[in-house]
Each structure stands twice: as C-alpha cells, then as structure tokens.
C-alpha positions as CSV (number, residue, x, y, z in Angstrom):
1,X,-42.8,-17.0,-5.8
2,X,-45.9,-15.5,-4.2
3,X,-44.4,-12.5,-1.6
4,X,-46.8,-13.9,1.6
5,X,-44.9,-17.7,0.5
6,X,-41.8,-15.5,0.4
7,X,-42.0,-14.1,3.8
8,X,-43.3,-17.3,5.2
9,X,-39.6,-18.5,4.9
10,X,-38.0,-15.6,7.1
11,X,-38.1,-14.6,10.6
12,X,-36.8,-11.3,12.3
13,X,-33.8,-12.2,13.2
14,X,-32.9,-13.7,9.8
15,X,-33.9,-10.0,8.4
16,X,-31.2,-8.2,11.2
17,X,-28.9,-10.2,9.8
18,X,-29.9,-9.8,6.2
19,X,-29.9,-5.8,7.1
20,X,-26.2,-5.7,8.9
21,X,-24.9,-7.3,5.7
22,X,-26.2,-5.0,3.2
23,X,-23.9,-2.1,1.3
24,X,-26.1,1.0,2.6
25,X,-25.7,-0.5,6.9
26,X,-22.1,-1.1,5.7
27,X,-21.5,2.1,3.7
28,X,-22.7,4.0,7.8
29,X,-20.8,2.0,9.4
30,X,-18.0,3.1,7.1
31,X,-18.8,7.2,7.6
32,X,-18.7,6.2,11.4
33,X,-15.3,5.2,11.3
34,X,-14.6,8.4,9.1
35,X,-16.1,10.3,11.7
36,X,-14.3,8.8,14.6
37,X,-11.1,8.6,12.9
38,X,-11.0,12.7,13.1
39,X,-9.1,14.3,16.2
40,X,-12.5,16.4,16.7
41,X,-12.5,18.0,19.9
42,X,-16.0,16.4,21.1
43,X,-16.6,13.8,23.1
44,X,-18.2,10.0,22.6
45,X,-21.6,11.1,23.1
46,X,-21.3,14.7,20.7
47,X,-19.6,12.4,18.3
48,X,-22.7,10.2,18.3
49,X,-24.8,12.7,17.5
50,X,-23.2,14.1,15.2
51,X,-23.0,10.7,13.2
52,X,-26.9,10.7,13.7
53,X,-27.8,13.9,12.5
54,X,-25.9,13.6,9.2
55,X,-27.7,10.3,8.6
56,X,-31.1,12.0,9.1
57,X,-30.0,14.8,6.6
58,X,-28.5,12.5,4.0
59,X,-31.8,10.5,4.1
60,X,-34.3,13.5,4.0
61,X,-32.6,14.7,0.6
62,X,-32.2,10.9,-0.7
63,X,-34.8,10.9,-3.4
64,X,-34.5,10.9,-7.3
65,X,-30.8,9.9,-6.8
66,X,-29.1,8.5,-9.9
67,X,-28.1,4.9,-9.7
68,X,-29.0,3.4,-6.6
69,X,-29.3,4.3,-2.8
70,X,-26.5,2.0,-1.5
71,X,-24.4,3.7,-4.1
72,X,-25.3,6.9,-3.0
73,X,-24.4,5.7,0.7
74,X,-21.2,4.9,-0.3
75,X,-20.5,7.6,-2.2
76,X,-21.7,10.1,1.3
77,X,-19.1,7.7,3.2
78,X,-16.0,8.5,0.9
79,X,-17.3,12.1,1.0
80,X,-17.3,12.5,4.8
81,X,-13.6,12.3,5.0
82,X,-13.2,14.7,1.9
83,X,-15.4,17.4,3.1
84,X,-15.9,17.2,6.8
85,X,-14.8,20.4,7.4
86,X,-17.9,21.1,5.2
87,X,-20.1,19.3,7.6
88,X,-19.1,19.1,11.1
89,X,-19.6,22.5,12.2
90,X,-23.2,22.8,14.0
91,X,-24.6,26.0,12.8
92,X,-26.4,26.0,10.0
93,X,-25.7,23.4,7.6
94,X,-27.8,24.5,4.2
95,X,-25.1,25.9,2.0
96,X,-22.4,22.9,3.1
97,X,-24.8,20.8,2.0
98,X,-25.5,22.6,-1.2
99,X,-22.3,22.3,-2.0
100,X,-21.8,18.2,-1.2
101,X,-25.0,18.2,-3.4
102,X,-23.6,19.8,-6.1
103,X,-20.4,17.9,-6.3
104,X,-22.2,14.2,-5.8
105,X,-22.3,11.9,-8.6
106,X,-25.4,10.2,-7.7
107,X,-27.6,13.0,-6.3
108,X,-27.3,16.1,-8.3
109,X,-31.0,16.3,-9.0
110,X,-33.8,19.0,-7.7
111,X,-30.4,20.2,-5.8
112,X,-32.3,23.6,-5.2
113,X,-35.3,21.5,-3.3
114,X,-33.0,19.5,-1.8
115,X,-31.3,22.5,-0.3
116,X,-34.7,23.9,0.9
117,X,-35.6,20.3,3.0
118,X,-31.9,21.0,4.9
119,X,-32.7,24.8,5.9
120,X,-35.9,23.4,7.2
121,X,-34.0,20.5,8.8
122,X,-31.5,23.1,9.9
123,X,-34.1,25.9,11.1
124,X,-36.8,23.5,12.9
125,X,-34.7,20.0,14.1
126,X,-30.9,20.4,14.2
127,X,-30.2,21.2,17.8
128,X,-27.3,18.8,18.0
129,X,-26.2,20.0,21.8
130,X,-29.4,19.9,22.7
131,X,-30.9,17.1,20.9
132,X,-31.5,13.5,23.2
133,X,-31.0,11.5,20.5
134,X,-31.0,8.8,22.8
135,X,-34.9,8.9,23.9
136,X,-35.6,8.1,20.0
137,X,-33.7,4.6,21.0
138,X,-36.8,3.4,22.2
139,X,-39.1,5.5,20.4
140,X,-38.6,5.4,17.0
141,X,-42.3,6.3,16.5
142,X,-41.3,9.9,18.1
143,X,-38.4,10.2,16.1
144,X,-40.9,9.9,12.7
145,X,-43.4,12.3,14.5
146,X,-40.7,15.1,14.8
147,X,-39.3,14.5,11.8
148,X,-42.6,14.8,10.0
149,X,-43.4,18.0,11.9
150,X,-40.6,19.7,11.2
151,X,-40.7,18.9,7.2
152,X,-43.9,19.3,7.1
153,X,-44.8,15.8,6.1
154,X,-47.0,13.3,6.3
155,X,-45.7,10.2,9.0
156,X,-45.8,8.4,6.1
157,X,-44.0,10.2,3.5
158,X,-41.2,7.8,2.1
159,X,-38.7,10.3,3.2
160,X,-39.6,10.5,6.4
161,X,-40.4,6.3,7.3
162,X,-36.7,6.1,4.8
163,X,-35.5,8.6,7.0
164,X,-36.2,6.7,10.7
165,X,-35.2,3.4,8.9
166,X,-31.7,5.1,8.3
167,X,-31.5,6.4,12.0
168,X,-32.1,2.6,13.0
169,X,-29.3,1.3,11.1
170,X,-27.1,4.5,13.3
171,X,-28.6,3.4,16.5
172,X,-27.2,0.1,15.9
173,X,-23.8,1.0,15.0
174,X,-23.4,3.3,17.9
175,X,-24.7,1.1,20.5
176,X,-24.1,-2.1,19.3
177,X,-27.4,-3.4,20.0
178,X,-30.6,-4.5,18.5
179,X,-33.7,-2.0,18.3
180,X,-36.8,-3.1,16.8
181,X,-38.5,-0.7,14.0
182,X,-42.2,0.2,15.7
183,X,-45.1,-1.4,13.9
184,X,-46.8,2.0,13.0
185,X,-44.0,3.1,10.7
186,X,-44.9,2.7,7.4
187,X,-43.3,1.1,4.5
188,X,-41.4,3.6,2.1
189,X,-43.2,3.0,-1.0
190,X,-40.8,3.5,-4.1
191,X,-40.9,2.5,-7.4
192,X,-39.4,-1.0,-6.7
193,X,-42.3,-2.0,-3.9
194,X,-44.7,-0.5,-6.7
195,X,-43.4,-3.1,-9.2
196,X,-43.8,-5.9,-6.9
197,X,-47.0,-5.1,-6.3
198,X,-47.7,-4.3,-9.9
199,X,-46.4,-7.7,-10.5
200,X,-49.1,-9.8,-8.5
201,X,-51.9,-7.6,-7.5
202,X,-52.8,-4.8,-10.1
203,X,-51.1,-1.7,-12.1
204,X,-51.7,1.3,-10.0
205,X,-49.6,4.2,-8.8
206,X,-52.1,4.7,-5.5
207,X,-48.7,5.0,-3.1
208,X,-51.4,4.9,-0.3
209,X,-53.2,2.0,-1.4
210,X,-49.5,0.0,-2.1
211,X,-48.6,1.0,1.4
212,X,-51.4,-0.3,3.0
213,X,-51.1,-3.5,1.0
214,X,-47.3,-4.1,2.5
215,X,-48.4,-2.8,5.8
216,X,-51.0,-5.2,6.2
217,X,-49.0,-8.2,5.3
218,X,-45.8,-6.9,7.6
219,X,-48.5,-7.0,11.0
220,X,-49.9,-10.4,9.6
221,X,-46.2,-11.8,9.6
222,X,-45.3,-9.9,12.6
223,X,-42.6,-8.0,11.0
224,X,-42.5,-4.3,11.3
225,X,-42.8,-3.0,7.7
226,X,-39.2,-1.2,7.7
227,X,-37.9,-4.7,8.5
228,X,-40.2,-6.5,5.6
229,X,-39.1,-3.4,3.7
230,X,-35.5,-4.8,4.0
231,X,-36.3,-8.4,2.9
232,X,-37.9,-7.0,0.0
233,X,-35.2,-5.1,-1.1
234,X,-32.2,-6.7,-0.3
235,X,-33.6,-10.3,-0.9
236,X,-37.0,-10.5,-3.2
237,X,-36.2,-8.0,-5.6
238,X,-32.9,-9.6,-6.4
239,X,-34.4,-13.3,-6.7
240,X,-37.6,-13.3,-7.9
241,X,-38.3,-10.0,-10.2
C-alpha cells in the first residue's frame, strides 16, 4: 500500500491511541512506577522531574543500540529499579551513566561518545530544581530549541526531534492528558523511514531530503510528523514492508 493511501485511513486520535499501546510508552510508564515505588524524600512535582530528565538523557544517548529501541526502553525500565541509586542523585550524572551504559545489553556501543552527550547534558541542561519542566507542556517547540542548544545540534537532528518525542510520551504519563507534538518538529529520520522511502520514491541516503519528504506529507494530512512518525513505526512498517 502506497504511504499517502496508508495515512488516508488514520486520524490523530487513532495514532494517540496507537502510541499509548506501544512497548517503548509502556516500557515509561513502567520506569514511572519504578520511580514512584521508591520512598525518595521528594515530593510529586521533584519526582516528576526527575522521571523527565532521565527520559531526555536515555533518548539523547539512544542511537546505534543493538536490537531495537522498545527493547532498549525496557531494558532502562528493569534497570531503574536495579541502579537508582546510580541515577537519582542530581549532581552530575556522566559517570552513573557510564556505568548503566556499560552494563546494558542493548546499548553498549560508542559508550565513550555516549558519555560525552551526558556531561554536556549534565554541564549545559540538567538543572532539575530549577528546571520548569512544565512550560515545555505547551511548548514542545522550546523544549527541542534548548535541547539542540545545549548539544549543539541541529533542531532537527534525530536525537534531538527522538528526544522531544520521548518527553511527550512523559508529559502524558505524568499528567494524564493529551499534548499535541508541534508541527515544526521534524521527523527522526532512521534507517527504517529511509527504507520506506527507498521503497517507493528513490535509493538515497539524503536524511534531509527524506525528512522533508515525510514532513511534507505529515502537514498535508494534518498530523504532526512525531505523530506520523508513530504510525509509521508502530503500524506501516509491521504491515506492509
């Protein structure tokens, strides 16, 4: 099936629903429950952020994992409870998270990178007391902005736009509502978008040009791309490749 035909057959509110049912929103919601199940002495809202931040670190060192990402979700979840004396403590993070790195079975790859992306994280964003995680509720867009800034990334690096979609899926599990993915938040273009596009349009490895592509078709449906980004992962990829 052609992908615009594809999308035709979905609206936004059958993607939420698509999204709250799949292993990597259900492997967070999972590590909340971890978190909250600790006797920590923080209240709801320190708890919260807490939650957050670790999703936002877990997401900016996600790349060249082994297996898949929802594996690698659920494998962070069962580690939470193991290690979070590793991980709950504020300061400086970098060398906890070496060693969670170092131990994982799914992302023991470019470790040493992956270690410098959290002491940048750590030295330039993680101001979890001071942090308003809740202004990025309704600004998503901000959230990527900062994010980028402080990795020194483009706002459309596939770290970064994987990154805010990850923070989404927290916002939803710690309020219990819906928030909508902005429209100018790119698509993170991975090897599985570049194979659907491969498929039907033309063999290129142009991630800007592939973007674009899914971009464009997400504002013509009127789905934000990390939402069409969802239905092509979860639902296309497993049907019809």
């Amino acid at each position: 099936m052609q992908i615009k035909d594809f999308i035709k057959e979905y609206t936004l509110q059958d993607i939420l629903i698509i999204e709250q049912n799949e292993e990597q929103y259900r492997s967070l919601e999972d590590a909340r429950k971890n978190i909250i199940s600790h006797k920590l002495q923080l209240d709801h809202s320190l708890q919260s952020k807490l939650f957050l931040s670790l999703i936002l670190q877990n997401a900016l060192i996600s790349y060249q994992v082994a297996w898949s990402w929802p594996d690698r979700w659920a494998e962070y979840s069962h580690k939470i409870i193991q290690n979070f004396h590793l991980l709950y403590d504020i300061q400086d993070t970098t060398q906890r998270w070496y060693n969670f790195i170092t131990t994982s079975r799914y992302n023991k790859r470019l470790y040493n990178a992956k270690r410098k992306r959290i002491q940048r994280y750590n030295q330039t964003f993680n101001t979890l007391y001071n942090k308003n995680y809740e202004l990025y509720y309704t600004d998503l867009s901000q959230l990527t902005q900062d994010l980028a800034q402080a990795m020194n990334q483009s706002t459309q690096a596939k770290t970064i736009t994987f990154a805010t979609k990850m923070f989404g899926y927290g916002l939803r599990i710690v309020w219990a509502s819906f928030t909508n993915y902005p429209y100018d938040v790119g698509i993170p273009v991975d090897s599985r978008l570049l194979q659907i596009y491969q498929k039907y349009e033309e063999k290129t490895q142009d991630i800007q040009k592939v973007q674009q592509y899914f971009n464009k078709i997400a504002q013509e449906n009127k789905i934000p791309p990390l939402h069409l980004d969802s239905l092509l992962w979860i639902v296309y990829r497993k049907n019809h490749m």
